[in-house]
C-alpha positions as protocol buffer text, in pm:
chain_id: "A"
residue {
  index: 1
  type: UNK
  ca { x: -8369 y: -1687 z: 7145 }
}
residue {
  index: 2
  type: UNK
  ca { x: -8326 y: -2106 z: 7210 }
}
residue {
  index: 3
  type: UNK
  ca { x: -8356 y: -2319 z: 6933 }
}
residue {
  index: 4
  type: UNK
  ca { x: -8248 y: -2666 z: 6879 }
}
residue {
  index: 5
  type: UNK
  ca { x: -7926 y: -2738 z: 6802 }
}
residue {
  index: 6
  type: UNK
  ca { x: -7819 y: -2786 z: 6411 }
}
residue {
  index: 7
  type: UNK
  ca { x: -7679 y: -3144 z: 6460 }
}
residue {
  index: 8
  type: UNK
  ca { x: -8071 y: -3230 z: 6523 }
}
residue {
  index: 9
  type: UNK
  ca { x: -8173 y: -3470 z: 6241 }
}
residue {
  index: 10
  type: UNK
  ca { x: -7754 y: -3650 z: 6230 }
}
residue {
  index: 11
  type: UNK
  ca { x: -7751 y: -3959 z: 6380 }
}
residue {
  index: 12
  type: UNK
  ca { x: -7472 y: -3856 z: 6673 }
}
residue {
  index: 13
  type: UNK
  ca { x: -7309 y: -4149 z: 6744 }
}
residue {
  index: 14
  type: UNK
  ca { x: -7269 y: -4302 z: 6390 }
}
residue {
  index: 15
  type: UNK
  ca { x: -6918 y: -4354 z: 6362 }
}
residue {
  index: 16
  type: UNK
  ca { x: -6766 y: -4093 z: 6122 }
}
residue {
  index: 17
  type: UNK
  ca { x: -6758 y: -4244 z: 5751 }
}
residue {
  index: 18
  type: UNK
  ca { x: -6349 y: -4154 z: 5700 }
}
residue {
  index: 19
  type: UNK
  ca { x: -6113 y: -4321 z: 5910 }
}
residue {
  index: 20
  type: UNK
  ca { x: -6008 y: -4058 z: 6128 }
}
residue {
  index: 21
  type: UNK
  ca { x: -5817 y: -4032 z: 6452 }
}
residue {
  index: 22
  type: UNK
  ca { x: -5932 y: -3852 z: 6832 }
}
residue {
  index: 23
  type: UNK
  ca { x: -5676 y: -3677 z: 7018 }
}
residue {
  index: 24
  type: UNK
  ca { x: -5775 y: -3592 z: 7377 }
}
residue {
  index: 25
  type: UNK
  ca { x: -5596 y: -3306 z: 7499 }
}
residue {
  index: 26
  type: UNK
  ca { x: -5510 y: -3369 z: 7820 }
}
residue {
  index: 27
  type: UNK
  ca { x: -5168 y: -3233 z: 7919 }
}
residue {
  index: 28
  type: UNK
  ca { x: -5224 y: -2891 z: 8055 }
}
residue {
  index: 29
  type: UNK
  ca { x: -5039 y: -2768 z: 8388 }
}
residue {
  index: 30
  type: UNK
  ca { x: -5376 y: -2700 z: 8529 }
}
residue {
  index: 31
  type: UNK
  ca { x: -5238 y: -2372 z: 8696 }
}
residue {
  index: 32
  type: UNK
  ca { x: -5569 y: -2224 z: 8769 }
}
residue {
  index: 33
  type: UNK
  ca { x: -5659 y: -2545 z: 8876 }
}
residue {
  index: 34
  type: UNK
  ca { x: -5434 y: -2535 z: 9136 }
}
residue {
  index: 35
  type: UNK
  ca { x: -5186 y: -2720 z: 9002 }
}
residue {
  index: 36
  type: UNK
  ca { x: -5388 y: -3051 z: 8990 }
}
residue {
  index: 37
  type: UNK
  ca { x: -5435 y: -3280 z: 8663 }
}
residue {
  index: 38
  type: UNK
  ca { x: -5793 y: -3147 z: 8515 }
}
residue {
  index: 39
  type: UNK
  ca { x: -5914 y: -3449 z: 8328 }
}
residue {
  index: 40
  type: UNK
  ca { x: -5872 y: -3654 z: 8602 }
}
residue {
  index: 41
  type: UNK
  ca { x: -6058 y: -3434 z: 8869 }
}
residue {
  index: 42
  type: UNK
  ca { x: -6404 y: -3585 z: 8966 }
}
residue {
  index: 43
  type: UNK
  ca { x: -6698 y: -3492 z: 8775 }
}
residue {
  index: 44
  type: UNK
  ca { x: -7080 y: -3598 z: 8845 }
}
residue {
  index: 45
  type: UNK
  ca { x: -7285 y: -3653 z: 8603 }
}
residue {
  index: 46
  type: UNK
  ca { x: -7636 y: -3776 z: 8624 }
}
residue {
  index: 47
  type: UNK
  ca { x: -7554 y: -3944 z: 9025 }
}
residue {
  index: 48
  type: UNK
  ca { x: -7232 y: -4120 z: 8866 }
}
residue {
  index: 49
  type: UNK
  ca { x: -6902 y: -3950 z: 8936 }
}
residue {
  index: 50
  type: UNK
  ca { x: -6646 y: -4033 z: 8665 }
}
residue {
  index: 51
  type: UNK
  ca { x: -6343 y: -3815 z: 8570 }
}
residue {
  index: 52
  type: UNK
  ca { x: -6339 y: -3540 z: 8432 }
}
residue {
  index: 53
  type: UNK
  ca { x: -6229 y: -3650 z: 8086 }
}
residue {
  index: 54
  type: UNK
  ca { x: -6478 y: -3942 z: 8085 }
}
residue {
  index: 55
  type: UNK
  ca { x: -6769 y: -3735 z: 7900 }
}
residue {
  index: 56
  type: UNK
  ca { x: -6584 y: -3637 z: 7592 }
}
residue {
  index: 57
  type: UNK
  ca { x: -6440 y: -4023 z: 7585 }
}
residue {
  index: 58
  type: UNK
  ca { x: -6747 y: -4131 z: 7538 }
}
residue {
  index: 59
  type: UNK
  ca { x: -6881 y: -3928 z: 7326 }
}
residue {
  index: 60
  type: UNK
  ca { x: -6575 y: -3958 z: 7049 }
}
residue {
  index: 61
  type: UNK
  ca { x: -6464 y: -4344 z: 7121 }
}
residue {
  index: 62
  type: UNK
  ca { x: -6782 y: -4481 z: 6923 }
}
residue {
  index: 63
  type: UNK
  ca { x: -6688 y: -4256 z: 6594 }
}
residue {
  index: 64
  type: UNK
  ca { x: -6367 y: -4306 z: 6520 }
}
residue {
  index: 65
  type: UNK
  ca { x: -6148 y: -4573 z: 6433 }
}
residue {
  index: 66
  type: UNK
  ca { x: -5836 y: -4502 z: 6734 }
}
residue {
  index: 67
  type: UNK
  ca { x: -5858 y: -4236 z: 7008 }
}
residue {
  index: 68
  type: UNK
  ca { x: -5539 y: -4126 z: 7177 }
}
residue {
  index: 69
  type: UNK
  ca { x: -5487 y: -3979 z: 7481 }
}
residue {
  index: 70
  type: UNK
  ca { x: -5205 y: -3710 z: 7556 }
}
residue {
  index: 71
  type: UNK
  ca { x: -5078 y: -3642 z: 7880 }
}
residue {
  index: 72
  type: UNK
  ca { x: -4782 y: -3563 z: 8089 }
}
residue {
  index: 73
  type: UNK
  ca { x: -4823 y: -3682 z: 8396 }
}
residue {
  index: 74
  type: UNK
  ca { x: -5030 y: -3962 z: 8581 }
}
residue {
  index: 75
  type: UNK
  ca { x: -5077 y: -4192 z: 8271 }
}
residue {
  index: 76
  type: UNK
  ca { x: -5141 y: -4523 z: 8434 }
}
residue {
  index: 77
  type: UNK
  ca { x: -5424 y: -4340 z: 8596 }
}
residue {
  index: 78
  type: UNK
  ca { x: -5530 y: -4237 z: 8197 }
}
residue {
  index: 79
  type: UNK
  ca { x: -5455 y: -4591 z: 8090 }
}
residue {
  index: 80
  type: UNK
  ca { x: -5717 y: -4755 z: 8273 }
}
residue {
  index: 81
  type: UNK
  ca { x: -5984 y: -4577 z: 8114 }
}
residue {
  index: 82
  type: UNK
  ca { x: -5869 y: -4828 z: 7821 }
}
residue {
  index: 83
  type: UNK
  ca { x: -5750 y: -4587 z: 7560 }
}
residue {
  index: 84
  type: UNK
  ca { x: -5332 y: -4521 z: 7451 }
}
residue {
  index: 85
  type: UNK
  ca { x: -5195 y: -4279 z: 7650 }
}
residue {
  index: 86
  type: UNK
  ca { x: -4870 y: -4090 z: 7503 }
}
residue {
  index: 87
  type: UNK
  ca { x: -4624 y: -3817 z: 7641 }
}
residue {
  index: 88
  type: UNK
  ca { x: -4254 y: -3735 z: 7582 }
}
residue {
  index: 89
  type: UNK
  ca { x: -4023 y: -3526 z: 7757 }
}
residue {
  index: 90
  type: UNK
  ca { x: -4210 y: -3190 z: 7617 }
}
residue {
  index: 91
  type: UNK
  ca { x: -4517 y: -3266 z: 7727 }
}
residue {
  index: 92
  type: UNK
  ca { x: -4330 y: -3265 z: 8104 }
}
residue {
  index: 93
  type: UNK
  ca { x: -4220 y: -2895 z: 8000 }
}
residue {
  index: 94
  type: UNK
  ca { x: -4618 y: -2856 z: 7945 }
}
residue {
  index: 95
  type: UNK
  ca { x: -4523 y: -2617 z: 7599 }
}
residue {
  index: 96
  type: UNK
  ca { x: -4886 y: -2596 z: 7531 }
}
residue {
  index: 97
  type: UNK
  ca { x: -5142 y: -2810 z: 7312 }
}
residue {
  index: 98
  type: UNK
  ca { x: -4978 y: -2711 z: 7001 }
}
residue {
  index: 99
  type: UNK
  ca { x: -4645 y: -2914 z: 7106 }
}
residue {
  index: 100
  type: UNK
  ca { x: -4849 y: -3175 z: 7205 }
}
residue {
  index: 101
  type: UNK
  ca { x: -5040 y: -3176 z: 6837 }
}
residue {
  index: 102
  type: UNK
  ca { x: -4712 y: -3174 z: 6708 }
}
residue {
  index: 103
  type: UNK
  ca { x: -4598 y: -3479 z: 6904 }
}
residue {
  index: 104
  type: UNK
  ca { x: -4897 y: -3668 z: 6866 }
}
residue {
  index: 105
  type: UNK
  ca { x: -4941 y: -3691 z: 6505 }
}
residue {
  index: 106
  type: UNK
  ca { x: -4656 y: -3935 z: 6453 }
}
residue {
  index: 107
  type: UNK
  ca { x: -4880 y: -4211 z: 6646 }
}
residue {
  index: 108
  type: UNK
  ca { x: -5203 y: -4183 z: 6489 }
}
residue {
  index: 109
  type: UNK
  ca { x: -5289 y: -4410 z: 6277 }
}
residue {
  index: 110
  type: UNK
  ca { x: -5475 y: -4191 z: 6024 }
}
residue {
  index: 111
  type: UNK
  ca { x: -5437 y: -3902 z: 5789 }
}
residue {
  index: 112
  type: UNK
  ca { x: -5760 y: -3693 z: 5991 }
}
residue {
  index: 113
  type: UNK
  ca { x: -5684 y: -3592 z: 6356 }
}
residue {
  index: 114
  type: UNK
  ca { x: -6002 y: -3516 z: 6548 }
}
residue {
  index: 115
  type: UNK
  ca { x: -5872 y: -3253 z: 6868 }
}
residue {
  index: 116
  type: UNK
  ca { x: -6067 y: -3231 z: 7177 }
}
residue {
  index: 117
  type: UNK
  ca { x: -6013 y: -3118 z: 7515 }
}
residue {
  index: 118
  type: UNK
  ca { x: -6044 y: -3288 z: 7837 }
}
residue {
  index: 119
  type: UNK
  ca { x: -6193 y: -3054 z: 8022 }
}
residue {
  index: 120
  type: UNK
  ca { x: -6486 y: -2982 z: 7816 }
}
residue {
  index: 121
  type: UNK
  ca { x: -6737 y: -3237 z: 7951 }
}
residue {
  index: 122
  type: UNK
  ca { x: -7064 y: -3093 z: 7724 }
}
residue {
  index: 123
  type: UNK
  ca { x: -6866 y: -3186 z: 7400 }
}
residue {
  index: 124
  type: UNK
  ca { x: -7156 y: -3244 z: 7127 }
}
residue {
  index: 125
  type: UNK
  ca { x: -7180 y: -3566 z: 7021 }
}
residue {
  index: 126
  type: UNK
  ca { x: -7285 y: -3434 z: 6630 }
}
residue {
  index: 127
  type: UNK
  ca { x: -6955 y: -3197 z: 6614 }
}
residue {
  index: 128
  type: UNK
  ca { x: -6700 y: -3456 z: 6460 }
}
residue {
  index: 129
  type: UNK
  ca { x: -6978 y: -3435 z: 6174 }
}
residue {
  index: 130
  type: UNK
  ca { x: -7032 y: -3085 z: 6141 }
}
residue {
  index: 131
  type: UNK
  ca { x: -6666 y: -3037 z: 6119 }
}
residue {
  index: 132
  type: UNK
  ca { x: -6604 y: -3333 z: 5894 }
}
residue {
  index: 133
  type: UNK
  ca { x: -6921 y: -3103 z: 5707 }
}
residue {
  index: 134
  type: UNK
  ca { x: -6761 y: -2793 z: 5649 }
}
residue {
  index: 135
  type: UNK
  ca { x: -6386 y: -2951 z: 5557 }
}
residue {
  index: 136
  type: UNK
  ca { x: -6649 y: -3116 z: 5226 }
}
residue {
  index: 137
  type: UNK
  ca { x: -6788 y: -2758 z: 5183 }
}
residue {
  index: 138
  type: UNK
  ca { x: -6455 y: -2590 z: 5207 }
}
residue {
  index: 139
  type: UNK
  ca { x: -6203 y: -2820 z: 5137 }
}
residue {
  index: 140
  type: UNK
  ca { x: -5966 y: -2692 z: 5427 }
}
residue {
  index: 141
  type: UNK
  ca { x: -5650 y: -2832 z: 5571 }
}
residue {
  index: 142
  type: UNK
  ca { x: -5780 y: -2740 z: 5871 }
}
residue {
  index: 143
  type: UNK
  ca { x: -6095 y: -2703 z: 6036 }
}
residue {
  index: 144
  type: UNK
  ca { x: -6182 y: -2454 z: 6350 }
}
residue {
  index: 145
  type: UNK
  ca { x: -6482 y: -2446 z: 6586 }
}
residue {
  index: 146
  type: UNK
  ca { x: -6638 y: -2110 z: 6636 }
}
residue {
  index: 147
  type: UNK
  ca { x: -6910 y: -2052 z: 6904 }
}
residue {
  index: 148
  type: UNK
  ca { x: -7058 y: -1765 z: 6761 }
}
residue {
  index: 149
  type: UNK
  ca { x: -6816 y: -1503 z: 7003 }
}
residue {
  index: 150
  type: UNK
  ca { x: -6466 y: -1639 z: 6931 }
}
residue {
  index: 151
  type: UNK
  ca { x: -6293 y: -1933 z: 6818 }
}
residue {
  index: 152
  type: UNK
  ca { x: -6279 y: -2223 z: 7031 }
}
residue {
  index: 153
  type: UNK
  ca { x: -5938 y: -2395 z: 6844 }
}
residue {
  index: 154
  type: UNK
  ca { x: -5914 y: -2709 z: 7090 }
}
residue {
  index: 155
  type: UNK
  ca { x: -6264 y: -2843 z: 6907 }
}
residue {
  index: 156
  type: UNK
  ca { x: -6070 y: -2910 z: 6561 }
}
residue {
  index: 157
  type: UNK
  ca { x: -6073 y: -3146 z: 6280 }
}
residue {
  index: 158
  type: UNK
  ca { x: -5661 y: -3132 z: 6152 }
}
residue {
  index: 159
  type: UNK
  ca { x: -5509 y: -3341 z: 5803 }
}
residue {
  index: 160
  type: UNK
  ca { x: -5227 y: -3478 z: 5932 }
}
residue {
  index: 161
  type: UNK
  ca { x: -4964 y: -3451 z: 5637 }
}
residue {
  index: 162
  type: UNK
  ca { x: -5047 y: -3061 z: 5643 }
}
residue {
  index: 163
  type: UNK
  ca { x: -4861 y: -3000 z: 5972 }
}
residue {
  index: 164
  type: UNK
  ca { x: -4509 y: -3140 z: 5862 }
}
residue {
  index: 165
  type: UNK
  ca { x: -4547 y: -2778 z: 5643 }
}
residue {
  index: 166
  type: UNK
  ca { x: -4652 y: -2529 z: 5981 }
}
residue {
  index: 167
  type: UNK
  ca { x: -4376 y: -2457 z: 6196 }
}
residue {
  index: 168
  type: UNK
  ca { x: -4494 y: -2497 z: 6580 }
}
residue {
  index: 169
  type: UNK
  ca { x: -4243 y: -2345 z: 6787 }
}
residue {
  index: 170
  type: UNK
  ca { x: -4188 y: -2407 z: 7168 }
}
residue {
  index: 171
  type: UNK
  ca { x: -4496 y: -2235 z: 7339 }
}
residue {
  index: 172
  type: UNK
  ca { x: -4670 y: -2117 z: 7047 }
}
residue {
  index: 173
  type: UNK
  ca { x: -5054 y: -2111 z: 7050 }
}
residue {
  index: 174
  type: UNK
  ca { x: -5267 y: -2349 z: 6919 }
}
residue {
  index: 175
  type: UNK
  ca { x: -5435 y: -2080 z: 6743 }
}
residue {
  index: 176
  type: UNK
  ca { x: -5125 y: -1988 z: 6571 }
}
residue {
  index: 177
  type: UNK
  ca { x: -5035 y: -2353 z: 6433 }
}
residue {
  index: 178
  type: UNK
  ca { x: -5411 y: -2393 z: 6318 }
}
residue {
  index: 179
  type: UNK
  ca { x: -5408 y: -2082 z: 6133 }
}
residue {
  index: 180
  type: UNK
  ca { x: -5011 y: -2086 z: 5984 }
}
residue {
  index: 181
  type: UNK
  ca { x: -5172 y: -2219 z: 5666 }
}
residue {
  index: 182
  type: UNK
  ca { x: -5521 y: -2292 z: 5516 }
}
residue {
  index: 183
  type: UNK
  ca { x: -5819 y: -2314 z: 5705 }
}
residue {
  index: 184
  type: UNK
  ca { x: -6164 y: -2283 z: 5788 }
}
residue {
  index: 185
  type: UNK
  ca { x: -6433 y: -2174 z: 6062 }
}
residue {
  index: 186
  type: UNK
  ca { x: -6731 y: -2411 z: 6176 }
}
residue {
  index: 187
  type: UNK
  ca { x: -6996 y: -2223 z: 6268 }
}
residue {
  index: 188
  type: UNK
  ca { x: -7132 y: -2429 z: 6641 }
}
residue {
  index: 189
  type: UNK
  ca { x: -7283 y: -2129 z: 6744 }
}
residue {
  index: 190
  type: UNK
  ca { x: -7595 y: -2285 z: 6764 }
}
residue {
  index: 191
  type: UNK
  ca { x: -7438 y: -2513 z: 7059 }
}
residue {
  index: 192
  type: UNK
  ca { x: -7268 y: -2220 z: 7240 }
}
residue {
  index: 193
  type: UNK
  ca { x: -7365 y: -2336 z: 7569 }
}
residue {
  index: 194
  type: UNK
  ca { x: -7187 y: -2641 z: 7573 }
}
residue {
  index: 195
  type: UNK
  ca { x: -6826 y: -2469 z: 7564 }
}
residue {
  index: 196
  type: UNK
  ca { x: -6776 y: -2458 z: 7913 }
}
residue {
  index: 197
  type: UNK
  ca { x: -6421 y: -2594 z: 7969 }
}
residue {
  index: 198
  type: UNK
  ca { x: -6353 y: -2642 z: 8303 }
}
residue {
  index: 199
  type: UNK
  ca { x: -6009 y: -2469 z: 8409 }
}
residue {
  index: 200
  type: UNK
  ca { x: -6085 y: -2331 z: 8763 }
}
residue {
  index: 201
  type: UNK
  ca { x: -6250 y: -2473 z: 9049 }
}
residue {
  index: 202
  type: UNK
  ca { x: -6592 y: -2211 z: 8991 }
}
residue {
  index: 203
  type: UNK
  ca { x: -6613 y: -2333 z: 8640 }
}
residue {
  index: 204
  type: UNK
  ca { x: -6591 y: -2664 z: 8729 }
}
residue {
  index: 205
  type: UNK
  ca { x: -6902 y: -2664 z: 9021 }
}
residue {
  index: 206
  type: UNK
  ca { x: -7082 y: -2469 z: 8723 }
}
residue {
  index: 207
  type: UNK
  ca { x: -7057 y: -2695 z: 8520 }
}
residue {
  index: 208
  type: UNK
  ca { x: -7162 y: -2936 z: 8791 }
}
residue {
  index: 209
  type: UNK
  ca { x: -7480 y: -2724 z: 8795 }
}
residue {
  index: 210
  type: UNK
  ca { x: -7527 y: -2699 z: 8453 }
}
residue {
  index: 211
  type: UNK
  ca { x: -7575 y: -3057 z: 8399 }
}
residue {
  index: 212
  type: UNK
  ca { x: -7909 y: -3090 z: 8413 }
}
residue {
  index: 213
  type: UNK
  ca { x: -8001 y: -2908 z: 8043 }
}
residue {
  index: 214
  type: UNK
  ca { x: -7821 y: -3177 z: 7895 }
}
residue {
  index: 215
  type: UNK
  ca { x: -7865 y: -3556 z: 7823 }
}
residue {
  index: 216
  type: UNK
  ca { x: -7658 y: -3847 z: 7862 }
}
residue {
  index: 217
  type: UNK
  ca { x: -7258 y: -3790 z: 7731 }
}
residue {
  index: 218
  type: UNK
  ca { x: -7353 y: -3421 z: 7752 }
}
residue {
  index: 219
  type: UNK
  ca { x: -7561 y: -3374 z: 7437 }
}
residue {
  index: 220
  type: UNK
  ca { x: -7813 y: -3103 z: 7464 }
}
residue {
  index: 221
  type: UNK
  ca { x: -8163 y: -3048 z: 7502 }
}
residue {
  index: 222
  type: UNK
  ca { x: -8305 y: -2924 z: 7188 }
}
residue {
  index: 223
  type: UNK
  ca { x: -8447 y: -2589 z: 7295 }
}
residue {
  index: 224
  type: UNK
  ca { x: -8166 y: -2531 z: 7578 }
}
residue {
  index: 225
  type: UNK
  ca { x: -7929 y: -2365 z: 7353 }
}
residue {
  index: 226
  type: UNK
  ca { x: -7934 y: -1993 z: 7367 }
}
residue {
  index: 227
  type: UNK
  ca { x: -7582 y: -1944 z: 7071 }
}
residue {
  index: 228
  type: UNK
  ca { x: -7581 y: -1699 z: 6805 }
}
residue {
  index: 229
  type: UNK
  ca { x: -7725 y: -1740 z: 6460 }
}
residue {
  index: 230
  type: UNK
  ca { x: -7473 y: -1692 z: 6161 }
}
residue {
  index: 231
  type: UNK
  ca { x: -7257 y: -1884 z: 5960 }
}
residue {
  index: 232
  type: UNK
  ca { x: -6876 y: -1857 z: 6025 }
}
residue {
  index: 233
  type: UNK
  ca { x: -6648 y: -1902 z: 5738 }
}
């Protein structure tokens, strides 16, 4: 049964009260994507075509205090959407987003690392609350979204200092480093729709499609939302 999201009644796009850093995941080999760099691909959204990782840019860049960008290949193309852009020589090996967590942390500027995905262009502009939300109720290391079927780990709210004690290991999932050590569950069930990430062509023209339950930067409709009730924890 729809019902309106819980983030109703937050304020969205109020910048996030602790000073916190966004790290765009953006690095992937794209394989089922052909090959090509998924947060660049073209993506239209409300007549505008913008890239791919545009949506989620704008949805994080007013909340937080620095946003990073990591990639592995075409970062001049990444750097003119105005944000810093970092890679190394393991991101070329594409070893997964836990390698590139790993990497990443020594540039931010801040003890709180917000992760999001490129390629998930619905990404709810009340999340870095809700997450920020259940690290207060739980007081958690680490905090993981859950959609109500499964986690979703690249939608995560990370203390920095607690990953110099989780071993990440060439490859490893993400899912592994997040859960090495303490953590919690945050319950976006209620927003299930809007985790469609984008990593073949067919998902991509869906989410095309899907665009029109949504507002602008992807936030959606209250009433649209068909998720799961229940609490994760």
């Amino acid at each position: 049964m729809g019902h309106a999201p819980r983030g109703v009644g937050m304020n969205p796009h109020a910048a996030i009260q602790t000073q916190t850093t966004a790290l765009i995941l953006a690095g992937g080999a794209g394989r089922r994507m052909g090959g090509q760099d998924k947060g660049l691909l073209p993506f239209t959204q409300h007549g505008r075509t913008v890239p791919l990782i545009q949506p989620v840019l704008e949805v994080l860049a007013p909340q937080v205090d620095q946003l990073i960008i990591s990639a592995n290949r075409h970062l001049a193309d990444y750097a003119t959407l105005g944000f810093s852009v970092i890679s190394d020589e393991i991101h070329a090996a594409f070893q997964g987003p836990a390698q590139a967590i790993m990497h990443a942390r020594r540039y931010a500027r801040h003890d709180w690392l917000l992760i999001a995905p490129c390629d998930l262009p619905f990404y709810q502009a009340h999340w870095p609350q809700q997450l920020f939300l259940r690290q207060k109720q739980t007081r958690a290391a680490v905090i993981i979204a859950h959609d109500g079927q499964r986690l979703q780990p690249t939608v995560a709210l990370i203390h920095r200092p607690c990953l110099t004690q989780r071993p990440c290991a060439p490859h490893m999932s993400l899912s592994t480093l997040l859960m090495a050590g303490r953590y919690a569950l945050c319950d976006l069930s209620a927003d299930a729709d809007a985790f469609i990430n984008c990593n073949t062509p067919a998902q991509l023209a869906t989410a095309t499609a899907q665009m029109s339950p949504f507002t602008h930067h992807g936030t959606l409709i209250p009433g649209q939302s068909t998720a799961l009730q229940g609490e994760s924890a």
